[in-house]
PyMOL commands that place a pseudoatom at each C-alpha (Angstrom):
pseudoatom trace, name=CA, resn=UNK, resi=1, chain=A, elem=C, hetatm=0, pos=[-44.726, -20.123, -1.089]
pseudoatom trace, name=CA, resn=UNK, resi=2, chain=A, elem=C, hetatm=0, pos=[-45.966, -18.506, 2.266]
pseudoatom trace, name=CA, resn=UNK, resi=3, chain=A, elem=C, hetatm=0, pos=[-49.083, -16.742, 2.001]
pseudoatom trace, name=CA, resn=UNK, resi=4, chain=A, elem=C, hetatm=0, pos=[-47.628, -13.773, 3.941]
pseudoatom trace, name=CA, resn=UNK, resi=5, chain=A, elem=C, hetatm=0, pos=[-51.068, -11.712, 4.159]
pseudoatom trace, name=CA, resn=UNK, resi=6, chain=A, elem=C, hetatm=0, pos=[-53.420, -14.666, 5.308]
pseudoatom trace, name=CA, resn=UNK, resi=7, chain=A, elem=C, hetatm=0, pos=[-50.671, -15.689, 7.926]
pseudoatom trace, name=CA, resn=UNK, resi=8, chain=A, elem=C, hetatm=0, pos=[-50.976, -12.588, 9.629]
pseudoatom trace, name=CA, resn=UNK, resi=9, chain=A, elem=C, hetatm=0, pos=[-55.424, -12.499, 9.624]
pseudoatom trace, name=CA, resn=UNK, resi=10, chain=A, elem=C, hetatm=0, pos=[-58.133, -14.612, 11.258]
pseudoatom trace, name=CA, resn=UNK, resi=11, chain=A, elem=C, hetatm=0, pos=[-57.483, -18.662, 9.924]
pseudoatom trace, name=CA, resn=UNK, resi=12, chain=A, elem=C, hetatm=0, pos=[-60.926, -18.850, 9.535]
pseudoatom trace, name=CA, resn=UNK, resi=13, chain=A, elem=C, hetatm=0, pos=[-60.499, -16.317, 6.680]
pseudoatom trace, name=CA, resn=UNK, resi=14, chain=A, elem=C, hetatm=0, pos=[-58.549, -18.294, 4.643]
pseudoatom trace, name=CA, resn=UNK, resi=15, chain=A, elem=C, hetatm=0, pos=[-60.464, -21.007, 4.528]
pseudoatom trace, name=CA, resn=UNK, resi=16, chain=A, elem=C, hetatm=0, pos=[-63.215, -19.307, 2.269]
pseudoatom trace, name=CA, resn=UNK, resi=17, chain=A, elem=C, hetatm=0, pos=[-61.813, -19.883, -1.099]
pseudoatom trace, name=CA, resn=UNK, resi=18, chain=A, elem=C, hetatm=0, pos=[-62.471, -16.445, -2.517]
pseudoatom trace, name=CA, resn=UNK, resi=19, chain=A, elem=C, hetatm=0, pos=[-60.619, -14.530, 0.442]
pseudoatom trace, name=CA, resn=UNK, resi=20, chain=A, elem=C, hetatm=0, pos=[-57.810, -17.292, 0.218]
pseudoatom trace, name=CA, resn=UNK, resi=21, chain=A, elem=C, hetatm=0, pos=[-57.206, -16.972, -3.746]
pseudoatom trace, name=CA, resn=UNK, resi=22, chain=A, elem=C, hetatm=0, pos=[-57.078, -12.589, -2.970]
pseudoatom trace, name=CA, resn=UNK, resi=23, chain=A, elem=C, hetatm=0, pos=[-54.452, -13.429, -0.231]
pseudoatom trace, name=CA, resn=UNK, resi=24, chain=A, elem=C, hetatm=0, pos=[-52.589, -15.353, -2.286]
pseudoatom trace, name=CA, resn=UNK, resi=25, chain=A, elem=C, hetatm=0, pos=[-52.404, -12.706, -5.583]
pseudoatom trace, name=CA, resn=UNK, resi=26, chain=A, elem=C, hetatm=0, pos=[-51.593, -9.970, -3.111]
pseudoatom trace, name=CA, resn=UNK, resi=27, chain=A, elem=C, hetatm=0, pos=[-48.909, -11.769, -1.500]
pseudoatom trace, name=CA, resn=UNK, resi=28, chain=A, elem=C, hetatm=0, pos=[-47.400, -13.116, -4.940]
pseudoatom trace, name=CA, resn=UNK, resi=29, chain=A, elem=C, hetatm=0, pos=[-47.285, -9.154, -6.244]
pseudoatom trace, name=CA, resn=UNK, resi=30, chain=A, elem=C, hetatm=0, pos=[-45.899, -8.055, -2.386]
pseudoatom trace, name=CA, resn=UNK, resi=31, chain=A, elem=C, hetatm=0, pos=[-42.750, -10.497, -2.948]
pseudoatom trace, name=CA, resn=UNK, resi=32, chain=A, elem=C, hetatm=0, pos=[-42.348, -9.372, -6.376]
pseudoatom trace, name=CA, resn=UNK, resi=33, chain=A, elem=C, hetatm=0, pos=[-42.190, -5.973, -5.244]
pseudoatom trace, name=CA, resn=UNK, resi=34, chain=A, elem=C, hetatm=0, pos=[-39.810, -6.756, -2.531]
pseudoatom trace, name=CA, resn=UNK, resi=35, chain=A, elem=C, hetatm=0, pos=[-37.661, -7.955, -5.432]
pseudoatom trace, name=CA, resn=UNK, resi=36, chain=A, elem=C, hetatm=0, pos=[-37.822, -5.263, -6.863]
pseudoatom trace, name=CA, resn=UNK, resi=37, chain=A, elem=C, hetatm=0, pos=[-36.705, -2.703, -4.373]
pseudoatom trace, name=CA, resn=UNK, resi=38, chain=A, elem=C, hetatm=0, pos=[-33.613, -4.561, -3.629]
pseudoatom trace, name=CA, resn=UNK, resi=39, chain=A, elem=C, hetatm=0, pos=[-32.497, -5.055, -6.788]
pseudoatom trace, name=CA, resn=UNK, resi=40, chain=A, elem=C, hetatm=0, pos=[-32.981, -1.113, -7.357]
pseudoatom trace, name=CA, resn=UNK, resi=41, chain=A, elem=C, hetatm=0, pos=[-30.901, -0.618, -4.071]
pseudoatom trace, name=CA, resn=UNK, resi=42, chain=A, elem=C, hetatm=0, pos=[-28.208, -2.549, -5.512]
pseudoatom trace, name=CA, resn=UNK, resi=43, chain=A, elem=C, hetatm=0, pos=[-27.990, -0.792, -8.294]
pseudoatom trace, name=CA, resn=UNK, resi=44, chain=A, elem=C, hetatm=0, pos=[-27.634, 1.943, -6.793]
pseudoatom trace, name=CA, resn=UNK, resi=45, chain=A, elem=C, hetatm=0, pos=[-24.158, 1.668, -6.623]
pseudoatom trace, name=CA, resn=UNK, resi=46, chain=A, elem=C, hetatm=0, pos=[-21.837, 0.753, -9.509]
pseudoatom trace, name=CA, resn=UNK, resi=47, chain=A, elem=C, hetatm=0, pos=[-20.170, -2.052, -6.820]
pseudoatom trace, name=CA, resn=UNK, resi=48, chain=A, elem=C, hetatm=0, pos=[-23.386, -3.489, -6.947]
pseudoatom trace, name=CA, resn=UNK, resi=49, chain=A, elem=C, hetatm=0, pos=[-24.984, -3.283, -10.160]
pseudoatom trace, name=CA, resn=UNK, resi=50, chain=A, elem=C, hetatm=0, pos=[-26.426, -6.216, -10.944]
pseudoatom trace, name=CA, resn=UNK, resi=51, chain=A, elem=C, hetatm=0, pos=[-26.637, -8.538, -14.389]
pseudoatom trace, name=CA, resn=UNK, resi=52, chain=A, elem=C, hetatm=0, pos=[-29.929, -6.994, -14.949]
pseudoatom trace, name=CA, resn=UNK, resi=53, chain=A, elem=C, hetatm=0, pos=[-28.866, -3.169, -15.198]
pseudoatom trace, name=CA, resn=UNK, resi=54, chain=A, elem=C, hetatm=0, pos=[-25.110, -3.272, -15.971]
pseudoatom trace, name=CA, resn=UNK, resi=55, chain=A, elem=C, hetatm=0, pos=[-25.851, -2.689, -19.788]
pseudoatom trace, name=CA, resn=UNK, resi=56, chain=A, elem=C, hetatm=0, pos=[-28.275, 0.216, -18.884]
pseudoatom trace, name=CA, resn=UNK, resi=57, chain=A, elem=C, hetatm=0, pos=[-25.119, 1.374, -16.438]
pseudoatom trace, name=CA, resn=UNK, resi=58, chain=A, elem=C, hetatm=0, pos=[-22.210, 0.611, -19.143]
pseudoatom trace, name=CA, resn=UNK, resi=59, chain=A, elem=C, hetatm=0, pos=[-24.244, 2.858, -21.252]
pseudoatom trace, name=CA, resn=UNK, resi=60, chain=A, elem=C, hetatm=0, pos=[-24.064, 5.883, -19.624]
pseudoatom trace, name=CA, resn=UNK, resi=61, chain=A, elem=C, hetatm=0, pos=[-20.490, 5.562, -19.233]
pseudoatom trace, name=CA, resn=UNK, resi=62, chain=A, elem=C, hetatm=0, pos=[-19.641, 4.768, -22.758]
pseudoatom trace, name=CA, resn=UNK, resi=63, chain=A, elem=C, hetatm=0, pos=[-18.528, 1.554, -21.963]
pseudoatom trace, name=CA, resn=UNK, resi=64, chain=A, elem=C, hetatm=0, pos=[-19.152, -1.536, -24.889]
pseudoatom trace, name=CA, resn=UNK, resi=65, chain=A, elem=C, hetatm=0, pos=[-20.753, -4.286, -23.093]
pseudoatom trace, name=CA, resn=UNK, resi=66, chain=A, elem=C, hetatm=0, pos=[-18.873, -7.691, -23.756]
pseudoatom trace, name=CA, resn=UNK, resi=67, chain=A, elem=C, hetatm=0, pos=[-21.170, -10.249, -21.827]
pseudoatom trace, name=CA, resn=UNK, resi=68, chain=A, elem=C, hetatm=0, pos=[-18.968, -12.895, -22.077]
pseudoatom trace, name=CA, resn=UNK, resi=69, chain=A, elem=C, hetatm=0, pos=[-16.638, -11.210, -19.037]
pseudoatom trace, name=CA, resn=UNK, resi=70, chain=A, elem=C, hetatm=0, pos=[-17.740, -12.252, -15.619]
pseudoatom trace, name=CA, resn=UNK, resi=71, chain=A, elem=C, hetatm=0, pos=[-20.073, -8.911, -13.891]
pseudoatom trace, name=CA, resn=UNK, resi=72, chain=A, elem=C, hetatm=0, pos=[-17.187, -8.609, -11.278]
pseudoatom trace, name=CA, resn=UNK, resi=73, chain=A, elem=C, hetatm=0, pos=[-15.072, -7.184, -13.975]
pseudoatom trace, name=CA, resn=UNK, resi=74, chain=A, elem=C, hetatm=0, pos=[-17.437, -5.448, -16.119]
pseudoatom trace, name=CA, resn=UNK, resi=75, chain=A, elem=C, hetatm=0, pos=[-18.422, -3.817, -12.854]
pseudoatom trace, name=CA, resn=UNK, resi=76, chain=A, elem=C, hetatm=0, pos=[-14.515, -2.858, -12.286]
pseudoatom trace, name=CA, resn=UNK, resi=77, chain=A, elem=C, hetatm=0, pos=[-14.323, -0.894, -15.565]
pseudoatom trace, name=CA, resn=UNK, resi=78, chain=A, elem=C, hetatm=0, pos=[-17.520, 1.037, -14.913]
pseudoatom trace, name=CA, resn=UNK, resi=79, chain=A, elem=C, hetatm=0, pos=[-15.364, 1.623, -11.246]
pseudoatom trace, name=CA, resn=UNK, resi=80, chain=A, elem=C, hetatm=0, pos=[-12.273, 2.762, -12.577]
pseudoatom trace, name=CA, resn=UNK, resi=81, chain=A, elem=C, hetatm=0, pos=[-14.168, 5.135, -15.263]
pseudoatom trace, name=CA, resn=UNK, resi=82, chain=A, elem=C, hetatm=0, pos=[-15.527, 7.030, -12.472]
pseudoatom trace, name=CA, resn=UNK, resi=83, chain=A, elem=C, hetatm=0, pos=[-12.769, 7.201, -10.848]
pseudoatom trace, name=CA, resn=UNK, resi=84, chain=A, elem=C, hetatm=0, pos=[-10.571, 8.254, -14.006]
pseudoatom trace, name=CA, resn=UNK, resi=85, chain=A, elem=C, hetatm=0, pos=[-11.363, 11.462, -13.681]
pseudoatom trace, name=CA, resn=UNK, resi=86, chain=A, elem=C, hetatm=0, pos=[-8.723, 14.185, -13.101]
pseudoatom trace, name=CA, resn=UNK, resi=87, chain=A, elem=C, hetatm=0, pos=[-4.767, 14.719, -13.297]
pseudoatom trace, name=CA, resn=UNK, resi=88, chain=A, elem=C, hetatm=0, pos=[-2.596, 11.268, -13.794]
pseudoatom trace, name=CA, resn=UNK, resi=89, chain=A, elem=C, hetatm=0, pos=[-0.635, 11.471, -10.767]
pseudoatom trace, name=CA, resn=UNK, resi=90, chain=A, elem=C, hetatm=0, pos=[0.668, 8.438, -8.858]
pseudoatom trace, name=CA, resn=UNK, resi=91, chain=A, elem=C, hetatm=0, pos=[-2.426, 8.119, -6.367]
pseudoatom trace, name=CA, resn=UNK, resi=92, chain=A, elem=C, hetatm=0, pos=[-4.884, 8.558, -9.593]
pseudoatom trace, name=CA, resn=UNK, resi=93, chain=A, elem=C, hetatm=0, pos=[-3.682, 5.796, -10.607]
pseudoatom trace, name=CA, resn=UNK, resi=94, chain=A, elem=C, hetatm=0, pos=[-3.302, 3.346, -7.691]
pseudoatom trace, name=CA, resn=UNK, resi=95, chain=A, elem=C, hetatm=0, pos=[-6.994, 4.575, -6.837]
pseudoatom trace, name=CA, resn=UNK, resi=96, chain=A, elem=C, hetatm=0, pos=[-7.506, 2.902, -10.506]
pseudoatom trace, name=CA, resn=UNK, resi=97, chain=A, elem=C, hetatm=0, pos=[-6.031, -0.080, -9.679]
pseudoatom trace, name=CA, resn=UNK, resi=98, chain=A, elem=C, hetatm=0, pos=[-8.068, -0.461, -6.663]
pseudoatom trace, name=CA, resn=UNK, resi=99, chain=A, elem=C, hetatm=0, pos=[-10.838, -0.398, -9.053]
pseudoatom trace, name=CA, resn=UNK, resi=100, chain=A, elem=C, hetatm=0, pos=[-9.849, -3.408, -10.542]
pseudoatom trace, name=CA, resn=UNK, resi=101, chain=A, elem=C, hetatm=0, pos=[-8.851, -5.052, -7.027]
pseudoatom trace, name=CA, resn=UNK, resi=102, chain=A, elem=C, hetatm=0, pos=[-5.460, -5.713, -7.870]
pseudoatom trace, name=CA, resn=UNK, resi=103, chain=A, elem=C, hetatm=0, pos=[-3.809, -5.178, -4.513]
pseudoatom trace, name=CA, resn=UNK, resi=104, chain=A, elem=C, hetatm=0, pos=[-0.968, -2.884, -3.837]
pseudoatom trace, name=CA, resn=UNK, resi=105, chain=A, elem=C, hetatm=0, pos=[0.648, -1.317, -6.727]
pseudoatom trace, name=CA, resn=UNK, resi=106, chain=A, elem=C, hetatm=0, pos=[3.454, 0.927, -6.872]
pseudoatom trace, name=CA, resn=UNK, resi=107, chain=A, elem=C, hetatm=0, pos=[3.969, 3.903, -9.780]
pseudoatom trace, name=CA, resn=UNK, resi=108, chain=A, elem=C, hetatm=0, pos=[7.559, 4.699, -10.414]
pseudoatom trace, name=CA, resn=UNK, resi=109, chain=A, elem=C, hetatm=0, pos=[8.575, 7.518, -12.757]
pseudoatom trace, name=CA, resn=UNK, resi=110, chain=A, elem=C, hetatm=0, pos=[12.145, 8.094, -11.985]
pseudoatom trace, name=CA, resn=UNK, resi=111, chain=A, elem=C, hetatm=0, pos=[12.696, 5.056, -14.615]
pseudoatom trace, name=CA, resn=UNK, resi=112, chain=A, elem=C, hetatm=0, pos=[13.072, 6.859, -17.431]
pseudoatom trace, name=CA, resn=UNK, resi=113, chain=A, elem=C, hetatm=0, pos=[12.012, 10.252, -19.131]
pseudoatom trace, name=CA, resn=UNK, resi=114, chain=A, elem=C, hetatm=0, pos=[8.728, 10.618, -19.923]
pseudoatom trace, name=CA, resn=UNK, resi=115, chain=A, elem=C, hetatm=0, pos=[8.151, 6.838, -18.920]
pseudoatom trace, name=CA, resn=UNK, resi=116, chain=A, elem=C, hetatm=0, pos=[6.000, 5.531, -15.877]
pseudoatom trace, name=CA, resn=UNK, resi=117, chain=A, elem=C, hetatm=0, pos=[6.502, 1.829, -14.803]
pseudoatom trace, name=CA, resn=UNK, resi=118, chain=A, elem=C, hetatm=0, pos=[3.258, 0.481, -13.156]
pseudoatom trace, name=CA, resn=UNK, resi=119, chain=A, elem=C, hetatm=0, pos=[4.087, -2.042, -10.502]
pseudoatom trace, name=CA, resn=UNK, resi=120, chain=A, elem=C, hetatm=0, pos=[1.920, -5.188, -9.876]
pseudoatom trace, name=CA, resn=UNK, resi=121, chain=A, elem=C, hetatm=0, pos=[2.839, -6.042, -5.936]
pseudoatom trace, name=CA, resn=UNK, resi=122, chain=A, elem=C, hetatm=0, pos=[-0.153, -8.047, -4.697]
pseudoatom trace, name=CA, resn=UNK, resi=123, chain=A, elem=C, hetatm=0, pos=[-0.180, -10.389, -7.934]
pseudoatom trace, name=CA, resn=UNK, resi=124, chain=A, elem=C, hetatm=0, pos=[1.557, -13.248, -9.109]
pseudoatom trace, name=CA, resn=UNK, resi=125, chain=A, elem=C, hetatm=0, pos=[1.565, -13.281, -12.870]
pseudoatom trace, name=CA, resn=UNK, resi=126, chain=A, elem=C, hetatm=0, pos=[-0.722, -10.785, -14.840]
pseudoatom trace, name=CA, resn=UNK, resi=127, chain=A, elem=C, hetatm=0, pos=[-3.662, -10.165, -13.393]
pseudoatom trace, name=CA, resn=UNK, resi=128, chain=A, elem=C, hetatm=0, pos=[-6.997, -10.365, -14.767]
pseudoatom trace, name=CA, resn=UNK, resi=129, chain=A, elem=C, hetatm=0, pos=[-8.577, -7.902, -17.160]
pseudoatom trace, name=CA, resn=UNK, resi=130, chain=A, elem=C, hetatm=0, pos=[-5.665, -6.123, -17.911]
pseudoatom trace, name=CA, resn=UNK, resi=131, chain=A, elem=C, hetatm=0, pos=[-7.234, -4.926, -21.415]
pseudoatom trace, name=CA, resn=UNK, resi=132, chain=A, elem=C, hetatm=0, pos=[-9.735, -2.955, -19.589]
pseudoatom trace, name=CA, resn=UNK, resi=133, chain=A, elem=C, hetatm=0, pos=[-7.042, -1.559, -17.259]
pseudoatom trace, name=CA, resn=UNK, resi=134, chain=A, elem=C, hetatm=0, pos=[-4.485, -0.578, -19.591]
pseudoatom trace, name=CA, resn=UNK, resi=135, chain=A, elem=C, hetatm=0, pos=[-7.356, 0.472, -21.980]
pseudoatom trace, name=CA, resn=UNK, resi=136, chain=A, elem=C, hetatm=0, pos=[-8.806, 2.767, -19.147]
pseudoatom trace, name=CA, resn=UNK, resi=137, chain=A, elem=C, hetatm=0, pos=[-5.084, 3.811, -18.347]
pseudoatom trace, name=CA, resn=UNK, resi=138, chain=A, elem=C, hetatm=0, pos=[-4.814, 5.387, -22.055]
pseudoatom trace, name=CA, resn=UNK, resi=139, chain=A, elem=C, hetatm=0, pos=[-7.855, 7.363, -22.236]
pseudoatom trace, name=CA, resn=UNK, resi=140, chain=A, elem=C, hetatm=0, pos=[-6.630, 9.446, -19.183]
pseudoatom trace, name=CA, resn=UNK, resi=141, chain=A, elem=C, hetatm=0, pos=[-2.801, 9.593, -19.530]
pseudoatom trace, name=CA, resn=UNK, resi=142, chain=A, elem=C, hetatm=0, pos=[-1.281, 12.464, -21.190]
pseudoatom trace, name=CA, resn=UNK, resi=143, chain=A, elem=C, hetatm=0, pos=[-0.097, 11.953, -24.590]
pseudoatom trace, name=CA, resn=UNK, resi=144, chain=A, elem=C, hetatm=0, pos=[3.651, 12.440, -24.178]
pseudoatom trace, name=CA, resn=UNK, resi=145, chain=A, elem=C, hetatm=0, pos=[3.484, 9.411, -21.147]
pseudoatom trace, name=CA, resn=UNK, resi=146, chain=A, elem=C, hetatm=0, pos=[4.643, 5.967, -22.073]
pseudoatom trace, name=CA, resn=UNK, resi=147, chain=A, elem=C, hetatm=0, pos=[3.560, 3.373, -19.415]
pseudoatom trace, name=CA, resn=UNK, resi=148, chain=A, elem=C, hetatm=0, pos=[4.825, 0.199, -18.681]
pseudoatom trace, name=CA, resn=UNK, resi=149, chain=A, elem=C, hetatm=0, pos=[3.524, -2.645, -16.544]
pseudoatom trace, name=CA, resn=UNK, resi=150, chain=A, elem=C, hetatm=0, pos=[5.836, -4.741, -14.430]
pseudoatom trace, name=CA, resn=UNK, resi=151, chain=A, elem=C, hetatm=0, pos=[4.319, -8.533, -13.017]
pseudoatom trace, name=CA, resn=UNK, resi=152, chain=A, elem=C, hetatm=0, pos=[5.793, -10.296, -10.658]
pseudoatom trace, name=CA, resn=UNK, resi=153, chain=A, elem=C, hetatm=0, pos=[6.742, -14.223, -10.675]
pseudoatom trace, name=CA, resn=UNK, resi=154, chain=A, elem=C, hetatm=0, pos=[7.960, -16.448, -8.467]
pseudoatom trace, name=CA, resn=UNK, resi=155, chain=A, elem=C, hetatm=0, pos=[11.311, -16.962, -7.386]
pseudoatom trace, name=CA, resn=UNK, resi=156, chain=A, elem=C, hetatm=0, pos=[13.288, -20.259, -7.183]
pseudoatom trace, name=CA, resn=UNK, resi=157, chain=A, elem=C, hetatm=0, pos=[12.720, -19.298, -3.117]
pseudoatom trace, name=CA, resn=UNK, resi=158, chain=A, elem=C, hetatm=0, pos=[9.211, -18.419, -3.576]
pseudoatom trace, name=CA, resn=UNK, resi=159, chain=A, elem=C, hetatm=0, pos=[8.740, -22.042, -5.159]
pseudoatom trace, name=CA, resn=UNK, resi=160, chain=A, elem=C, hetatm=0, pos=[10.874, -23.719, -2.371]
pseudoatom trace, name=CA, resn=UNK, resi=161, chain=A, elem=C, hetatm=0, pos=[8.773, -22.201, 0.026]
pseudoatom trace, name=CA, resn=UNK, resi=162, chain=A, elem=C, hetatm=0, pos=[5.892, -24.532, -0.608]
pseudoatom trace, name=CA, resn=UNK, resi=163, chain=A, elem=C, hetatm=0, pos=[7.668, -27.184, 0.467]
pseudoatom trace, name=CA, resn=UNK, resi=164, chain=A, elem=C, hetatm=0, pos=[6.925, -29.787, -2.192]
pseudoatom trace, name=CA, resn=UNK, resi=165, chain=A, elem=C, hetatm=0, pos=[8.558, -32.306, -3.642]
pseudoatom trace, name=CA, resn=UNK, resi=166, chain=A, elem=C, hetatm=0, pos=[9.941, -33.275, -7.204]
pseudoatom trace, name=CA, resn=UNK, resi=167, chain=A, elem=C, hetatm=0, pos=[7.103, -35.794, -7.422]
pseudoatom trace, name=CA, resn=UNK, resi=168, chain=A, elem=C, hetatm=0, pos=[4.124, -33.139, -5.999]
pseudoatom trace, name=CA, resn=UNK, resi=169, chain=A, elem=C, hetatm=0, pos=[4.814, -30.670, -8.577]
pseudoatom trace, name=CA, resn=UNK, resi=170, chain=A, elem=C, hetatm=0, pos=[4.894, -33.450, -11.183]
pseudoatom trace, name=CA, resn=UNK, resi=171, chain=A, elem=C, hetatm=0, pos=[1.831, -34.325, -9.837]
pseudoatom trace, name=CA, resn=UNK, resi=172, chain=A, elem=C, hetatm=0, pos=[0.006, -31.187, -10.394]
pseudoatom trace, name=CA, resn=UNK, resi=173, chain=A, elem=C, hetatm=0, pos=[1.175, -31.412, -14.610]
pseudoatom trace, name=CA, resn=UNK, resi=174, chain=A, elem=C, hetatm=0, pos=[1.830, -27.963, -14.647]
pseudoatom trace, name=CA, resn=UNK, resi=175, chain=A, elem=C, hetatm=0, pos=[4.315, -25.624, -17.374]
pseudoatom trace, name=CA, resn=UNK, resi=176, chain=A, elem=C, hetatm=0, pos=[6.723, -23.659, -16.569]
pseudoatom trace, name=CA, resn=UNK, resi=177, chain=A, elem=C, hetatm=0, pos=[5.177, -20.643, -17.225]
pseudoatom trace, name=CA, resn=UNK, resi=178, chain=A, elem=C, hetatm=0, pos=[2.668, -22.406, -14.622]
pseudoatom trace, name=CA, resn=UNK, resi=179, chain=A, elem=C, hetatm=0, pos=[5.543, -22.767, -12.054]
pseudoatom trace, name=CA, resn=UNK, resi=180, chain=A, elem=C, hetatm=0, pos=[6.892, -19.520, -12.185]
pseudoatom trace, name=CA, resn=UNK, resi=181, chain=A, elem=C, hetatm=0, pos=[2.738, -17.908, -11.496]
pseudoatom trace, name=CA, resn=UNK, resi=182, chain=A, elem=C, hetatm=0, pos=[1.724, -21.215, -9.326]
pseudoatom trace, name=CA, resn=UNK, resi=183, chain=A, elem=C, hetatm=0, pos=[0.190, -19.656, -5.822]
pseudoatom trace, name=CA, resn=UNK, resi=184, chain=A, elem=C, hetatm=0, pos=[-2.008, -21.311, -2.623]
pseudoatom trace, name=CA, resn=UNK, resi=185, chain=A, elem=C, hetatm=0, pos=[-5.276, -19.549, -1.769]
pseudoatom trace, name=CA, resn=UNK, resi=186, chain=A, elem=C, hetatm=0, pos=[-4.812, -20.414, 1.558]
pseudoatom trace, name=CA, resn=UNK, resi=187, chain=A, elem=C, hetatm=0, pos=[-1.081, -22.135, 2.436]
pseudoatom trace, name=CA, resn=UNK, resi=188, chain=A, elem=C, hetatm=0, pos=[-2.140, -22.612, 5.931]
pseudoatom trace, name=CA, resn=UNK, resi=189, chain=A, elem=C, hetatm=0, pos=[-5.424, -24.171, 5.321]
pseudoatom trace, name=CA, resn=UNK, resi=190, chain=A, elem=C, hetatm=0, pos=[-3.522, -26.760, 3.308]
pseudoatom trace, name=CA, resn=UNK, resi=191, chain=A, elem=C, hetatm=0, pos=[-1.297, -27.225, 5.599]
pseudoatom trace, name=CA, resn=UNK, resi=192, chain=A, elem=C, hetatm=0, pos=[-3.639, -27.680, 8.323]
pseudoatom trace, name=CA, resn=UNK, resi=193, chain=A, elem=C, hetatm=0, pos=[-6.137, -30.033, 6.067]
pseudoatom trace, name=CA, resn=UNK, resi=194, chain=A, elem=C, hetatm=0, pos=[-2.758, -32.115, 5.091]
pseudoatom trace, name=CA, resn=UNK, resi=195, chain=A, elem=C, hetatm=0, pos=[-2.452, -32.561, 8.591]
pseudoatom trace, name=CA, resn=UNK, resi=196, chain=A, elem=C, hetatm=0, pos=[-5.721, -33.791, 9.665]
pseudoatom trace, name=CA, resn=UNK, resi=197, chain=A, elem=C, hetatm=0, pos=[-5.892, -36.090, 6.861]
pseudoatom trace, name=CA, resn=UNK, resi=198, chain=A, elem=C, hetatm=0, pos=[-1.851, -37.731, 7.803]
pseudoatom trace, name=CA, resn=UNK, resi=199, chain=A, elem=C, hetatm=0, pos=[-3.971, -38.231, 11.554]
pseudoatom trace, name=CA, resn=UNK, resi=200, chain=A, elem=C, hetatm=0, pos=[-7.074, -39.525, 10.010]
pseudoatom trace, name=CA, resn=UNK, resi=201, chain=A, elem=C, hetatm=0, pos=[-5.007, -42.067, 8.145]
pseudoatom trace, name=CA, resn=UNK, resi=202, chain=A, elem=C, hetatm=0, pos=[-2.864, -43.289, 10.774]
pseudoatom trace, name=CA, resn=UNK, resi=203, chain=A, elem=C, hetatm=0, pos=[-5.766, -43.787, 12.837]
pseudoatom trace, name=CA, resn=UNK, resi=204, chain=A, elem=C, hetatm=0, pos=[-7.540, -45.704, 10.525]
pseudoatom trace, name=CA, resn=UNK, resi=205, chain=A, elem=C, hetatm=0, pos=[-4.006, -47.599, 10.071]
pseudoatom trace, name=CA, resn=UNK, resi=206, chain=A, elem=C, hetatm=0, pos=[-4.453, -48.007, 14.246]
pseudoatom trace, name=CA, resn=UNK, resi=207, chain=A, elem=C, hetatm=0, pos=[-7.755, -49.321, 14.008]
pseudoatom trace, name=CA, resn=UNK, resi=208, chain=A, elem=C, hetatm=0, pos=[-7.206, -52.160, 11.116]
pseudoatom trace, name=CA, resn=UNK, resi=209, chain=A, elem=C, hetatm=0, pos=[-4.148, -53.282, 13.045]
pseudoatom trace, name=CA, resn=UNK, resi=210, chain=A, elem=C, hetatm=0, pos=[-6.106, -53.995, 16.419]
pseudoatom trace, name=CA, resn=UNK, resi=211, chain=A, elem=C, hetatm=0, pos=[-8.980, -55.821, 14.428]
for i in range(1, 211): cmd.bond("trace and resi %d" % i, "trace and resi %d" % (i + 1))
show_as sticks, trace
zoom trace
């Protein structure tokens, strides 16, 4: 730990014990106190709450803490509750969504009477903490609403587009149900690191052959 006070004084200060042993309590309760403020300025905004406070913060909005949820999506429900506030029109609820960072989503009510389909666009599969979505979704909706929410899975072209063979996707042991939600975080990194690693081996192969 940096004695931050003595750094800054005389260094023939420091080297009297009492002086040095003062320096060094001040500057221990300084960088507490610096830890301090910034965890209040985090907190205060709900998108930065942090583990510390977001029980004080569920609190106040009525929200049961479950601690076993990562604070990414306990943050996301305290999110969407302040934002679920008002009439449940098509950009209430896609500002919802948002809440929960699930992408684009698209609200169509011409499905039926008295029936809106929520639209999942930016996902593959259901997305996460859907409970706390659909839960948040109910407590706002009018009564005589029925909502229904559409996922989207991959297509036999989706799939092809990866570009793998029989063997790869054996490989990775997945289901079907697996399959049909399987995505890349990053299809051009891998394509890129696959590449690298097909020169590194032939030069390697290169090298052995001239020894």
């Amino acid at each position: 730990m940096v004695n931050r006070i003595a750094k800054r004084l005389d260094p023939r200060l420091d080297k009297i014990t009492h002086f040095h042993e003062l320096t060094e309590a001040e500057s221990v309760a300084l960088d507490k106190l610096d830890d301090e403020v910034k965890e209040l300025e985090a907190n205060m905004t709900l998108t930065n709450t942090t583990l510390s406070q977001i029980a004080r913060r569920e609190a106040e909005f009525g929200v049961a803490s479950d601690n076993t949820k990562p604070i990414v999506q306990r943050r996301a429900v305290l999110i969407a509750k302040l934002r679920g506030q008002g009439t449940t029109t098509p950009a209430f609820i896609r500002n919802v969504a948002a809440s929960f960072e699930y992408g684009e989503v698209s609200v169509d009510e011409s499905s039926a009477p008295y029936t809106v389909r929520i639209i999942f666009e930016s996902v593959i599969g259901i997305p996460p903490n859907m409970e706390d979505f659909i839960r948040t979704i109910e407590e706002v909706k009018p009564a005589h609403l029925v909502f229904e929410y559409v996922y989207r899975y991959n297509t036999w072209d989706m799939i092809e587009a990866f570009e793998k063979t029989w063997d790869e996707w054996e490989a990775l042991d997945i289901t079907f149900e697996g399959l049909m939600t399987y995505h890349e975080d990053d299809t051009e990194t891998t394509s890129i690191a696959k590449s690298v690693a097909n020169t590194l081996r032939k030069a390697v192969q290169n090298f052995g052959q001239r020894k």
